[in-house]
N, C-alpha and C positions, 0 to 999 in steps of 0.2 A: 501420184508420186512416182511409180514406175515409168509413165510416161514421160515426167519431165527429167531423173535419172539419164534416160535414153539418151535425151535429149542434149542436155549438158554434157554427157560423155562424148556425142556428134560432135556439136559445136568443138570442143576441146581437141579432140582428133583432129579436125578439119583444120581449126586455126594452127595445133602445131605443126600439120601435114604443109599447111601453105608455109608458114614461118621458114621449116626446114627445106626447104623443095622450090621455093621460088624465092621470098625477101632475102634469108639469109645469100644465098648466089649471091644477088643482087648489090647487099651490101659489102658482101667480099671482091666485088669485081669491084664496086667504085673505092674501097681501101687500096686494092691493088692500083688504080688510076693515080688514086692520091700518091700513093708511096715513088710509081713509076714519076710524076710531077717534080717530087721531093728531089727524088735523086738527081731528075734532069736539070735542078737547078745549082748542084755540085759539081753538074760535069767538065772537067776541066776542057772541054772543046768549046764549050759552051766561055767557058771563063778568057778563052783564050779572044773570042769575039769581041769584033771594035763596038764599043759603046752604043752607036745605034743603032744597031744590030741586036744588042741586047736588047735594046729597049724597044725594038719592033715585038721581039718575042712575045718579052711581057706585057706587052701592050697586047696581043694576038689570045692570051691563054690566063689575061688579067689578072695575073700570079703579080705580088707583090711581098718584098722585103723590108722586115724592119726591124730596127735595133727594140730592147725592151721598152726604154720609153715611149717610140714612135708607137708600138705596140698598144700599150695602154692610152696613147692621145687618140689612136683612130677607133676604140672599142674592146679591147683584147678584156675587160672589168667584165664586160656585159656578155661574155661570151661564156658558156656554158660546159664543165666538163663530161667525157664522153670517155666509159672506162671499155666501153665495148671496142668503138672507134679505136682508142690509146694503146690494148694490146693487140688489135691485130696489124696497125701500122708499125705498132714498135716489131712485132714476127717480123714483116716485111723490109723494115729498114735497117734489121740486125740491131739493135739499141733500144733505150728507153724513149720512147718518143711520149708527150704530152698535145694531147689533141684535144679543141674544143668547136663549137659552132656557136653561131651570134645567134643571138635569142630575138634580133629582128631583123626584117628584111632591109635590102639582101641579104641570102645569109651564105658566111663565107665560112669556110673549113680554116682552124687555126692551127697551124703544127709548131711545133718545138721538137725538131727534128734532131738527133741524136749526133749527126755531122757536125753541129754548130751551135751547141746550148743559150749562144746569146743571141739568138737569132728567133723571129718568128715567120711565118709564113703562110703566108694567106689566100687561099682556093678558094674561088665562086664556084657555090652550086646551085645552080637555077634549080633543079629539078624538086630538090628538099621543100619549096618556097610553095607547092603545088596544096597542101592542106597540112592543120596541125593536126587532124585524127584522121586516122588511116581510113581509107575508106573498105578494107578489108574488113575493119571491125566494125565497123558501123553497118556492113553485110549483114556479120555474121550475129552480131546485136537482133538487128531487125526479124532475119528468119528465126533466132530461135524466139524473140517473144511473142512471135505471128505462132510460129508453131507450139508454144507454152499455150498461147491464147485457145488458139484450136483445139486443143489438145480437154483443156478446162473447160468449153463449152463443150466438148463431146461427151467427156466426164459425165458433165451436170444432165445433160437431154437423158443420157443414159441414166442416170441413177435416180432422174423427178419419177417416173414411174415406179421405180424398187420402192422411193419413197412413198409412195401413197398408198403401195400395197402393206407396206409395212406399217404404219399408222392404219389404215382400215383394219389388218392383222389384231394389231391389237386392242383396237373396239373389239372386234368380235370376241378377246377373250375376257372383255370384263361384261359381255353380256350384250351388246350394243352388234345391230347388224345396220353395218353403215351403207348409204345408197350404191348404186353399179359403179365400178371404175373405168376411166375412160380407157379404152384397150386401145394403147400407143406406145411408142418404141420399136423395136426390135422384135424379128417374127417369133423366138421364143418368149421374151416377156409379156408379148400379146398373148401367148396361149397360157401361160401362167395367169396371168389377171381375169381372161374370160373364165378358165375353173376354179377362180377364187371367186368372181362372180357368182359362177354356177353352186359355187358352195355356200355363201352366203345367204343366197335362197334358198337353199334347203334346209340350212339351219334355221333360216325364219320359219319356214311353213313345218318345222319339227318341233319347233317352241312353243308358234302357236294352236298346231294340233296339241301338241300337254297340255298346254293350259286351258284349252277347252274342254282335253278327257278330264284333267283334273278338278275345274270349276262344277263341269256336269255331276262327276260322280261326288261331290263335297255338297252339292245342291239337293243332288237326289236323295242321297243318307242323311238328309237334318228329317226328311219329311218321319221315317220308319223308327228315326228316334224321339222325335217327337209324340209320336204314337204309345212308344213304349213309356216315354214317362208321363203319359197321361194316364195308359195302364195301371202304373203302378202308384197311383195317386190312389188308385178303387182298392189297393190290396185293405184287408180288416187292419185297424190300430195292432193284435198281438201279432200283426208280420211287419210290423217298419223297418227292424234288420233286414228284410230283404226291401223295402222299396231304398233305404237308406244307399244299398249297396248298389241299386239300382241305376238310380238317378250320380253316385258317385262315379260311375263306372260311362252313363252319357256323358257328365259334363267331362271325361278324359278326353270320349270320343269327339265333342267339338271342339275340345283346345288342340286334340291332332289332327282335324279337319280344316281348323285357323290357320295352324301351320301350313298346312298344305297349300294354301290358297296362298299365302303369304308368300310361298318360296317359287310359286311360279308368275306373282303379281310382277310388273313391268313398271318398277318405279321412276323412269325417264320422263313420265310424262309430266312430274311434277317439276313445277318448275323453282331452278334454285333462288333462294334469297342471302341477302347480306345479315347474316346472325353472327352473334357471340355462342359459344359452346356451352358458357356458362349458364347463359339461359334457358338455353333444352335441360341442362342438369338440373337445375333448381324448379322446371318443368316437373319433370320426370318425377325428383325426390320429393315433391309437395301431393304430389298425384301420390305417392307410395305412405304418407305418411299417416293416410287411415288402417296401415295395420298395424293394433298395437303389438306384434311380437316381432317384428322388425323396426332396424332404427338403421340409420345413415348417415354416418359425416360426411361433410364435406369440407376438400381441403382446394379451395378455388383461387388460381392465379390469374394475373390480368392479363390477359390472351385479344389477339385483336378480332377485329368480324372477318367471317370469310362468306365464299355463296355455300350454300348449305342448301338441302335438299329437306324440309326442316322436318317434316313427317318422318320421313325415313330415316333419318339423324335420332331421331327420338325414340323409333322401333328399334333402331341400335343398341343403345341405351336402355330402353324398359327388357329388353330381350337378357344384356348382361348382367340388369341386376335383378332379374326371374330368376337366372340360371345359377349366378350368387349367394341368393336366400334358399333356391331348392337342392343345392349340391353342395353349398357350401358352409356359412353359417349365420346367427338371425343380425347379426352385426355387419356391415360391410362400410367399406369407405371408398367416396369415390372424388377423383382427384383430376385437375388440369394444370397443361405445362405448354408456356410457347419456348418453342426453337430457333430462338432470331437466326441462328445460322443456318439452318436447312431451311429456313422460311417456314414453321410446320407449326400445326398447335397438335396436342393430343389432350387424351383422355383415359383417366386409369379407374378400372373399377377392381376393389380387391376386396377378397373375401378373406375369413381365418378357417375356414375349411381344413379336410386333409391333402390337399393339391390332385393334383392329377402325377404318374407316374412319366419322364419324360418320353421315351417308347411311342405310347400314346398321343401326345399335342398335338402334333401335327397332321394324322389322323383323324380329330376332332371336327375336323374344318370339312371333311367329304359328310353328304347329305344320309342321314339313316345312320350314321357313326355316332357311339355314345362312350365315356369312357366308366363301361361298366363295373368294373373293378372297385374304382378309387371314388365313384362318387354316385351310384345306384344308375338306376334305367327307365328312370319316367320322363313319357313321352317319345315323339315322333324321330327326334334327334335330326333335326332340320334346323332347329335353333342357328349354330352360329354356320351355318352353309348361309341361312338368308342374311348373316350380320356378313359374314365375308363377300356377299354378293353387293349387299347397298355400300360398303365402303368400296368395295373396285369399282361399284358406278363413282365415287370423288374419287376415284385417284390414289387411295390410302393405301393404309394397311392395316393389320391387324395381329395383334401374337399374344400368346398366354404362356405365361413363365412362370412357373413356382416360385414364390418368396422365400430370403432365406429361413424366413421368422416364423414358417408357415402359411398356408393359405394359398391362394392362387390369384393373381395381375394378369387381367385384360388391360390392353395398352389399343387404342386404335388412336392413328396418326392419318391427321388429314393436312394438307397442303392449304397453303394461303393463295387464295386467288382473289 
C-alpha cells in the first residue's frame, strides 16, 4: 500500500509537472498562433489586397472563410467544443470568441472570432492529427504499472517467508513441531528462520525427553504399587478398613499416573476420519450408562461430518463428563449445535453443579490448576490442559461459562473441514 501511495503520488507530480512546464506552453503558443492568424485575417492591409493576392495567401496558410451556412455544409456539426481553447483565444482576441476542432481528419481549428460573429474560420492543424492519446500518458500509465507490478512481486518474495514462519509459529503453539524452514529472503529473515529452526528442535527434543521422563517414571510406579496391593490383600479380615483404604488410595494413584501419560501422549499420529459428533456422544453416553447413579440427556442436533481425530474426540468427551459427575452433579446434559455461518459444529456438556467462580475459568485450562474452592481437588488437575491440547491439535476451541440457571457449560467448538 505504502509503496503504491508513493507511487501514485510520483506519477501525479510528474504528470502535472509535465502538463504545467511543457503542454500547457505548448498549447498557449499555438492559441497565440491562432489568435495572431484571426487578427491577420481582419487586417485592413490585408483587405486592401487585389483579389489574388488574397487568395495566394490563403491558399499559402489554408485559412479559409465561411458564412454560417457554408460552415455547417463543410463540417462545423461534427466539430467539437473546446472551453479550454475558447477562453484563452477569446483573452487573446479581446472578445467572446467560440472555438471548436473536427473530430476527424484533417482536423481544423474553428473560431467564431469576436471581429465578425457571422463568420467562421477555419485553421489546419497537422500536428493534433499525430495520435488521439497522448503519449505522455501512455508513459506515464506504463511505468507506473511496471513499477506497481515490481513493487507487488517484491512485496510478496518478501513476506512468502514471514508467511511460513508464521504458520509454522503457530503449529508450534498447538503443539505440533513442523519440519525446518527453508532459510531464504533477506539476511535478517534468514537469521530469524534458522533460530526458529534452532528452536523448533529444541522444543522437540524437550517434549520428547518428558515424555519419556514421564512414560518411565508412570511405568516404574505401577510395579511398587502393584506390590502394595497385593500386600494388602494378606492383611487379617478385622483390618479391611485399612486394605479398603489401601487399594482406594492406588487406584487414585493410577488414574493420576493415566493422566499423566495422557497429557504428554502425541495424539497426531492418529489419523483423522470423516465422523458425525453425534456419534462419539452417543459413544461416550452408552459407554457411561452402566452407572446407575448417573444419567444423561441428550439434546442432539443434525450437525454435518467433519475429519475428527476420533479417539481423541472421545477422550474429550469422556474427560468433560468425568469432570461433570465428579465436580458437579449425577445429572448432566449434553448437547450439539451446527454454525452454518462460522462453518463450525460444537458440543455442550452442562452440569447443575455449583459453577466455578469466574476469577478462576481461565485458569482452569494451565496443567496441575484445580478450581479448589467451588468444586473440591480430586485428582492430578491435568484434565482439561489435555482436553484444551486435543481440541488445538482440530483447530477449536474451548470455554466453560456458568449458566444463568446454575451449573457449569463446557462448549468445545470444532470447524468443518
Amino acid at each position: 500500500m505504502l509503496i503504491g501511495v508513493l507511487l501514485l503520488i510520483n506519477q501525479v507530480v510528474s504528470y502535472l509537472s509535465v502538463t504545467y512546464y511543457f503542454i500547457r506552453p505548448n498549447y498557449q503558443q499555438i492559441n497565440s498562433l491562432i489568435a495572431t492568424q484571426i487578427n491577420m485575417v481582419f487586417l485592413e492591409e490585408v483587405n486592401y489586397l487585389d483579389d489574388n493576392t488574397q487568395k495566394n495567401i490563403f491558399d499559402a496558410t489554408s485559412i479559409r472563410i465561411y458564412n454560417q451556412s457554408e460552415a455547417i455544409e463543410n463540417g462545423l456539426q461534427q466539430a467539437v467544443y473546446y472551453s479550454f481553447f475558447s477562453n484563452q483565444i477569446s483573452n487573446l482576441l479581446g472578445g467572446d470568441a467560440d472555438v471548436r476542432i473536427s473530430a476527424t481528419e484533417p482536423f481544423l481549428i474553428w473560431v467564431n472570432p469576436p471581429q465578425d460573429p457571422n463568420i467562421w474560420v477555419t485553421i489546419p492543424m497537422a500536428s493534433l492529427s499525430e495520435g488521439d492519446i497522448s503519449p505522455l500518458t501512455i508513459y506515464l500509465l506504463v511505468i507506473g504499472i511496471l513499477s506497481v507490478a515490481g513493487g507487488w512481486i517484491f512485496v510478496r518474495r518478501l513476506n512468502k517467508p514471514l508467511h511460513a514462519l508464521q504458520v509454522a509459529a503457530l503449529e508450534v503453539g498447538r503443539g505440533k513441531v513442523p519440519a525446518s524452514l527453508e532459510e531464504q529472503g533477506s539476511s535478517e529473515i534468514i537469521s530469524v528462520t534458522s533460530a526458529f529452526n534452532q528452536m523448533s528442535k529444541g522444543i522437540k527434543q524437550l517434549e520428547d525427553d518428558r515424555a519419556l521422563l514421564t512414560a518411565g517414571i508412570s511405568h516404574d510406579l505401577r510395579t511398587p504399587l502393584t506390590r502394595i496391593r497385593l500386600a494388602s490383600e494378606m492383611l487379617p479380615e478385622e483390618q479391611d478398613w485399612i486394605k479398603d483404604g489401601i487399594v482406594h488410595d492406588i487406584e487414585d494413584m493410577n488414574d493420576i499416573i493415566d493422566q499423566f501419560i495422557d497429557y504428554v501422549r502425541q495424539d497426531t499420529q492418529e489419523q483423522r476420519e470423516k465422523l458425525s459428533v453425534n456419534d462419539l456422544v452417543e459413544e461416550v453416553v452408552l459407554a457411561r450408562n452402566i452407572e446407575e447413579h448417573h444419567h444423561i440427556a441428550t439434546e442432539l442436533s443434525d450437525v454435518p461430518h467433519t475429519m475428527l481425530r476420533k479417539i481423541a474426540i472421545k477422550r474429550v468427551l469422556d474427560n468433560l463428563v468425568e469432570n461433570a459427575f465428579r465436580y458437579g452433579s449425577n445429572n448432566i446434559v449434553i448437547s450439539s449445535h451446527f454454525h452454518k455461518r462460522h462453518k463450525t459444529v460444537s458440543m455442550q456438556v452442562r452440569d447443575f453443579g455449583p459453577g466455578i467462580p469466574e476469577e478462576q475459568i481461565e485458569n482452569l485450562f494451565q496443567p496441575f490448576t484445580q478450581g479448589d474452592k467451588a468444586r473440591g481437588s480430586v485428582g492430578s488437575g491435568l484434565g482439561l490442559a489435555i482436553i484444551k491440547r486435543i481440541v488445538g491439535l482440530h483447530h477449536g476451541s474451548i470455554e466453560l461459562n456458568n449458566h444463568p440457571e446454575g451449573g457449569l457449560i463446557a462448549t468445545v467448538t470444532l470447524p468443518l473441514i
